[in-house]
C-alpha positions in Angstrom: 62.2 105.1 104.1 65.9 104.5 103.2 65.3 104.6 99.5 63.2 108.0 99.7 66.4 108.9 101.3 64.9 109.4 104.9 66.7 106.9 106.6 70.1 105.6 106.6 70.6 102.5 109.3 68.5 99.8 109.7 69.2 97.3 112.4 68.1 93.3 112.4 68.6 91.8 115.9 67.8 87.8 116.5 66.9 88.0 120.3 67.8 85.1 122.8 64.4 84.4 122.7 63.9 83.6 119.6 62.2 86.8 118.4 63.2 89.5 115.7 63.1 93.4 116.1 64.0 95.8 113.0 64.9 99.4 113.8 65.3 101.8 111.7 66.0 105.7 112.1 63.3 107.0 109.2 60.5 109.1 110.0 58.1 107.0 112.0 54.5 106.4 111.2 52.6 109.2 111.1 51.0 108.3 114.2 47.2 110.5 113.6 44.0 109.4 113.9 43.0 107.4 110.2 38.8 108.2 110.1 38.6 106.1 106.8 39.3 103.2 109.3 37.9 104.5 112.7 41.6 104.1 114.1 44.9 105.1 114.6 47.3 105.1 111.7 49.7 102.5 113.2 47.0 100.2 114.1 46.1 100.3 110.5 49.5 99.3 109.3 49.9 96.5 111.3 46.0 95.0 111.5 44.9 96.1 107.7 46.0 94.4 104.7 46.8 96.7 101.9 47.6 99.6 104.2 50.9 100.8 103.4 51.5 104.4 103.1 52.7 104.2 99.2 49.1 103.2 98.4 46.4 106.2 97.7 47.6 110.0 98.3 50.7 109.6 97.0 52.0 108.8 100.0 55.7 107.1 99.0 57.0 108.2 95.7 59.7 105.1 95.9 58.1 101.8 96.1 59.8 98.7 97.5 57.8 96.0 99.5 54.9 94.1 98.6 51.4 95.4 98.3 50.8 97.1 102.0 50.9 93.5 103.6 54.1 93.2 104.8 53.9 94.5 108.6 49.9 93.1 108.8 51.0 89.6 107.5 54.0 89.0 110.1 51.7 90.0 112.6 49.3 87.6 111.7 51.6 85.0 111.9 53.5 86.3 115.4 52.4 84.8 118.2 53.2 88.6 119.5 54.4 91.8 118.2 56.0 95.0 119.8 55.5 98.3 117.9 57.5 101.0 119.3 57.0 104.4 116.7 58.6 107.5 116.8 57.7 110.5 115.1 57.5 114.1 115.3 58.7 114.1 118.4 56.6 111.7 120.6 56.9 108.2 120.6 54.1 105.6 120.7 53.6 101.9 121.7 51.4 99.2 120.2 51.1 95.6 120.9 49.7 92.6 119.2 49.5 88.9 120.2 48.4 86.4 117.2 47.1 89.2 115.2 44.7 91.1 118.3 45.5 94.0 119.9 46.5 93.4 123.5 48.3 96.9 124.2 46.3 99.7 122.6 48.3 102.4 120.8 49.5 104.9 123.7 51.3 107.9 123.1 54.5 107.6 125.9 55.5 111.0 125.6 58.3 112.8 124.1 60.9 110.8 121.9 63.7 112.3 123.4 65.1 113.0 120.3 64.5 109.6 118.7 62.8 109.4 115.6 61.9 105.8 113.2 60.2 102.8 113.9 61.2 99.7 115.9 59.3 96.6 115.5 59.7 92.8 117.7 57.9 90.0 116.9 58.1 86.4 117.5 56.9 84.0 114.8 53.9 81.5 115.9 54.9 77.9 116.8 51.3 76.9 116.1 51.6 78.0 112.5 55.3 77.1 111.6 56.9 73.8 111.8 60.3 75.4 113.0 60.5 79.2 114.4 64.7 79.3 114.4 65.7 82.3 112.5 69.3 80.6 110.3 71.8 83.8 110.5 73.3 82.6 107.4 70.6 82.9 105.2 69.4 86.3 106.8 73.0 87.6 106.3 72.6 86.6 102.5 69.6 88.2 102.2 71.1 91.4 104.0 73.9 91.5 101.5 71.9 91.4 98.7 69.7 94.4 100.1 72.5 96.4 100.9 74.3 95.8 97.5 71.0 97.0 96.0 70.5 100.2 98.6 73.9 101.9 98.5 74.8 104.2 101.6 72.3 102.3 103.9 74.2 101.1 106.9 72.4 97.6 108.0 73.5 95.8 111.2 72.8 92.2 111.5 73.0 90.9 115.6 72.7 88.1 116.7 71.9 87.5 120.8 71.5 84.1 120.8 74.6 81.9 122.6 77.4 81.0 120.4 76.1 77.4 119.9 73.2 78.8 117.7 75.4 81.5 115.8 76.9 84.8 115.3 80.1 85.3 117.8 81.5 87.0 115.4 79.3 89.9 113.8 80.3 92.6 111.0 79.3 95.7 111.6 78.5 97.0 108.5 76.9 94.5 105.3 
């Protein structure tokens, strides 16, 4: 979404808990009904490999992720995963515990305004040997995206207690 110039913050938050959400303010997920797959659209981007929208139809002119499995793949390996999408106006919840659908996709109504997608997962303790997300390392990493995205705002937070890391937070990468 930010390099097809539809979006321009994203926001990385390390929760207390030891999860991760990502917001952006893009588009959403078209959030129809996908009859190839029998299913709604965001439950095919999170449950189906090789589902991302730059893949058949012409979806995404501006390619920059893997092949489609990025979103299915961390929910695979999460022991839970928050989906909150929205788009054209409404806004819609999905939710995900080691790779199953516990939530189904619900529409929640009108967006108020909102528009993009906002996803929290925690990684799986079962599958990892640790699950502590180093704030150094994703700083570097959001430095080098935003030196290679110019005029995307990203936000790195970090709610965890100031033993961990991250008193002291820029506000812009």
């Amino acid at each position: 979404e930010a390099m097809a110039g539809r979006c321009d913050t994203i926001t990385l938050t390390i929760h207390e808990d030891g999860s991760v959400s990502v917001q952006d303010n893009g588009r959403g997920v078209p959030s129809g009904f996908n009859a190839e797959e029998n299913r709604p659209t965001l439950e095919v981007v999170f449950m189906i490999l090789h589902a991302g929208g730059k893949f058949g139809g012409g979806g995404y002119k501006i390619s920059g992720g893997l092949h489609g499995v990025g979103a299915s793949v961390v929910n695979a390996l999460s022991e839970w995963m928050e989906v909150r999408n929205c788009h054209e106006g409404k806004a819609y919840t999905l939710r995900m515990e080691r790779g199953e659908i516990t939530r189904p996709f619900t529409c929640e109504g009108d967006s108020n305004g909102q528009h993009g997608l906002y996803v929290r997962f925690k990684p799986d303790d079962t599958i990892f040997e640790t699950t502590v997300f180093d704030y150094d390392t994703l700083l570097k990493r959001l430095r080098e995206q935003a030196f290679l995205n110019a005029g995307i705002y990203i936000k790195l937070r970090d709610e965890r207690d100031a033993d961990v890391q991250g008193a002291e937070l820029p506000q812009r990468l």
